[in-house]
C-alpha positions in Angstrom: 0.0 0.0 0.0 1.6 3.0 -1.3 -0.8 5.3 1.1 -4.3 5.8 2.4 -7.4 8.5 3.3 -10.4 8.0 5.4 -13.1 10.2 4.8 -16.7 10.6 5.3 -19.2 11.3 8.0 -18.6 8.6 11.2 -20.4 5.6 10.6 -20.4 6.0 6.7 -16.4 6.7 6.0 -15.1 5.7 3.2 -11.4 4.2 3.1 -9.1 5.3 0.1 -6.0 3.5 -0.6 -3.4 3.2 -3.5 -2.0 -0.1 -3.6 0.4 -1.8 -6.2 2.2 -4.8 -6.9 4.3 -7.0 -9.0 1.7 -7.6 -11.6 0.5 -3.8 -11.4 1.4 -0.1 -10.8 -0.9 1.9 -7.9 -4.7 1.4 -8.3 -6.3 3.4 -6.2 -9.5 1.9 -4.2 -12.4 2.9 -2.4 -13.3 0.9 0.6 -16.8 0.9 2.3 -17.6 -1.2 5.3 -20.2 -4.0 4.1 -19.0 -4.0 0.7 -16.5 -5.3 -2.0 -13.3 -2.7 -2.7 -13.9 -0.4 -5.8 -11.3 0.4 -7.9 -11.6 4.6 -8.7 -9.1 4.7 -11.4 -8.2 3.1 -15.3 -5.1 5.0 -16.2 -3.2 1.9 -17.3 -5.4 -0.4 -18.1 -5.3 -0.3 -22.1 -1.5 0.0 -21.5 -1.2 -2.9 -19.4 -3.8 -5.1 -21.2 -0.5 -5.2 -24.0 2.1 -6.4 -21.2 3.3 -9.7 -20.2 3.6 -10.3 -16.5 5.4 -13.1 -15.0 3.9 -15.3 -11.8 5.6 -14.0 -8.5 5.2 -16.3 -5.6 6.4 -15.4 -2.1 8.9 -18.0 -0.2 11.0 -18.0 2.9 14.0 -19.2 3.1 16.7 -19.8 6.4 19.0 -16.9 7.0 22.7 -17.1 8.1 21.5 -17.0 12.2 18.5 -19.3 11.6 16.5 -16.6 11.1 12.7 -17.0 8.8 13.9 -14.6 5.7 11.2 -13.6 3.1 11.7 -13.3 -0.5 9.8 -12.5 -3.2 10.6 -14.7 -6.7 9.5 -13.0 -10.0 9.5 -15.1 -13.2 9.7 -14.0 -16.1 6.3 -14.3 -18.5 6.5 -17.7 -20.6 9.3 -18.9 -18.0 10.7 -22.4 -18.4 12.9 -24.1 -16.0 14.4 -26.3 -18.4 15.7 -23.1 -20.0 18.6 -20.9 -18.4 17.4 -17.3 -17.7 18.4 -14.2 -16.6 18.0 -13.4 -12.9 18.1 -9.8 -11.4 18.8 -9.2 -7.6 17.1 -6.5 -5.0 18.3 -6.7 -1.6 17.5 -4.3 1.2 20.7 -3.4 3.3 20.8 -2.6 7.2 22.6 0.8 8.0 25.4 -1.3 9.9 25.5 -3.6 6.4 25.9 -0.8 4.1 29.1 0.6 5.2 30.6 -2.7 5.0 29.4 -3.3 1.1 31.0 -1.3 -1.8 28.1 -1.0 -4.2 26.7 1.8 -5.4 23.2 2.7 -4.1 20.3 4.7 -5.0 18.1 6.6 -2.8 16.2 3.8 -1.9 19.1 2.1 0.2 18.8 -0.9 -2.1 21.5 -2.4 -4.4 20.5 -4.2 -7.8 22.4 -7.0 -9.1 22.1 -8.6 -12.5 23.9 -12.4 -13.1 23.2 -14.8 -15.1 23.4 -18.8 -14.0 
């Protein structure tokens, strides 16, 4: 969720959020107790209806300490795992982790790395 708004009279408020995701850019959403979200806005969808999006499915995997460690893994649209592919790398850095890394980093505080296996 990218942000949100309530508005409205108590009782009757209306909840507006913009939301996005691997297989989307923000839509932005009206929510109303009782009923099914309503999406407010169509700015992409003739764009999008002419993209390709991959399947992304959520995994966790052990860290270094034992630690639960979430990952997202994006594949690419038509992917084949008999085929080699290209993979691309985004991995969030702690403060105390960055200074010990020599990559450069974009205002996000994220590094990107491209290999192929």
């Amino acid at each position: 969720m990218q942000g949100f708004d309530r508005v409205g009279a108590p009782g009757a408020e209306t909840l507006v959020v913009a939301m996005d995701c691997a297989a989307h850019p923000v839509q932005v959403h009206a929510i109303r107790a009782g009923k099914a979200p309503q999406r407010l806005e169509r700015f992409n969808d003739e764009l999008l209806a002419r993209v390709s999006f991959g399947e992304t499915r959520e995994v966790t995997v052990k860290g270094a300490l034992g630690d639960k460690v979430q990952m997202f893994l994006t594949f690419p649209p038509r992917f084949d795992a008999k085929k080699k592919h290209l993979s691309y790398c985004r991995f969030r850095l702690l403060p105390v982790i960055r200074r010990m890394v020599r990559w450069r980093f974009r205002q996000t505080d994220c590094f990107r790395l491209a290999i192929e296996h």
